[in-house]
C-alpha positions as CSV (number, residue, x, y, z in Angstrom):
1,X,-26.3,-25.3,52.3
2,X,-26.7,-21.5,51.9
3,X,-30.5,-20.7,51.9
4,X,-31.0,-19.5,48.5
5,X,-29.7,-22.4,46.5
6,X,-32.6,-24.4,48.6
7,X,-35.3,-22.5,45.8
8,X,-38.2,-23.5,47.3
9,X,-37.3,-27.2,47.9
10,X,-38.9,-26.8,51.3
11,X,-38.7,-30.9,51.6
12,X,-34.4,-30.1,51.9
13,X,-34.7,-27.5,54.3
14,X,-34.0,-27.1,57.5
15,X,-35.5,-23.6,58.1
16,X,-38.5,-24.2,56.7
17,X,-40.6,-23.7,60.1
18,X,-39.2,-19.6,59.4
19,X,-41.2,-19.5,55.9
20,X,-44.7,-18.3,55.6
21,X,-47.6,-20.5,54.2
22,X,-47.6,-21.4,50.4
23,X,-47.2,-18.4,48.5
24,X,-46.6,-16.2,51.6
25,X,-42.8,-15.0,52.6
26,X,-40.0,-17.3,51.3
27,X,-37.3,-17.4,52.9
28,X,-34.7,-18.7,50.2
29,X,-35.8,-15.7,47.8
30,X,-35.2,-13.0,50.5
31,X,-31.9,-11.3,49.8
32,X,-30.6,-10.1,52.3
33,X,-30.0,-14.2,53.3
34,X,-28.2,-15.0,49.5
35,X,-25.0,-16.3,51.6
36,X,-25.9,-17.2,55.3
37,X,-26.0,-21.1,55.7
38,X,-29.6,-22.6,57.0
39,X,-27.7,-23.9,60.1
40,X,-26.2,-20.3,60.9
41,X,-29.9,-18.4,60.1
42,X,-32.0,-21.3,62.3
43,X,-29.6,-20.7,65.2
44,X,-30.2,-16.7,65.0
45,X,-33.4,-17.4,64.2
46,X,-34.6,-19.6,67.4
47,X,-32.8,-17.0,69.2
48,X,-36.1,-14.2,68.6
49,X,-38.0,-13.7,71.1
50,X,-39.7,-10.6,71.0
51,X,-42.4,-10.8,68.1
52,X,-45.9,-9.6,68.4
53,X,-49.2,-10.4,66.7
54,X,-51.1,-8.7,63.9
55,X,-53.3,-6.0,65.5
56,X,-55.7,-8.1,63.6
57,X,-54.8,-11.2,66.3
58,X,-54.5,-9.1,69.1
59,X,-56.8,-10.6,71.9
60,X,-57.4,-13.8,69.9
61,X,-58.2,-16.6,71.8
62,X,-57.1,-19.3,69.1
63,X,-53.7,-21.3,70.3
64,X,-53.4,-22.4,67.0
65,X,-51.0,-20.1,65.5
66,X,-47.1,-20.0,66.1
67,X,-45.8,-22.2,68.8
68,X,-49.0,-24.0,69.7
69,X,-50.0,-25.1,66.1
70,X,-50.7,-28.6,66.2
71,X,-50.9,-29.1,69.6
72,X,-53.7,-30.9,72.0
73,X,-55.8,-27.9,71.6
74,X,-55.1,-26.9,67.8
75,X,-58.3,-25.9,66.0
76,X,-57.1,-26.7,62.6
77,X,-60.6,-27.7,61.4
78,X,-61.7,-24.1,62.3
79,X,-59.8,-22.1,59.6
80,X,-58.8,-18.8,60.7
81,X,-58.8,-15.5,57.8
82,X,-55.6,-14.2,59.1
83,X,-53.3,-17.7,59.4
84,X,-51.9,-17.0,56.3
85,X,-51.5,-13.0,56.8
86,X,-50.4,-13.6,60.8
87,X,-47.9,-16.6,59.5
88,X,-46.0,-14.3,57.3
89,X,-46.0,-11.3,59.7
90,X,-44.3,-12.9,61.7
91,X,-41.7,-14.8,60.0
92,X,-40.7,-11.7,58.7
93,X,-40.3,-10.4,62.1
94,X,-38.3,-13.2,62.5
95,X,-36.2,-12.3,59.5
96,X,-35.8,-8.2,60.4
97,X,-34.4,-9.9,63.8
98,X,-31.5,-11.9,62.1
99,X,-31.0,-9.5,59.7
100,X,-30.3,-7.3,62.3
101,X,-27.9,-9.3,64.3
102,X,-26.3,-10.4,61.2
103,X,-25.8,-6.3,60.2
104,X,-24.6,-5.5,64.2
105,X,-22.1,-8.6,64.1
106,X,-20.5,-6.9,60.7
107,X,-19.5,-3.7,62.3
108,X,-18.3,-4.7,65.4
């Protein structure tokens, strides 16, 4: 399914882990994805590997954001101001990456 006729039925989605929290960045209302299948953006998508933090999360010592969310030392009960803010920072990140392999793989 191409992402923007998902509209926000994250329960269908498959790319749902590159979305920020509720009301945060949505990835089926981003433009520059109107036509790129889920399965085509995940793939490009799981390929980034060069994001950084907020400056705000720089030096933070909490492993529950990103890859170690809900893991055996996740501090979920310990709500952090900039989870929200941090989430959506980076799956935009995430989304600048694609979009620029997706714009690289037109020209060539």
């Amino acid at each position: 399914m191409k992402i923007h006729e998902l509209k926000q039925h994250c329960g269908n989605c498959g790319v749902i882990s590159f979305c920020g929290n509720p009301f945060g960045y949505c990835l089926c209302y981003d433009k520059r994805f109107t036509d790129v299948e889920e399965e085509v953006y995940r793939i490009l998508a799981e390929s980034a590997s060069d994001t950084k933090a907020l400056d705000e999360c720089e030096g933070c010592e909490r492993p529950d954001c990103g890859a170690y969310r809900y893991s055996d030392d996740d501090f979920e009960d310990e709500p952090c101001e900039y989870e929200d803010q941090s989430r959506g920072y980076y799956c935009n990140q995430v989304a600048d990456y694609v979009y620029g392999l997706m714009i690289g793989k037109k020209g060539a």
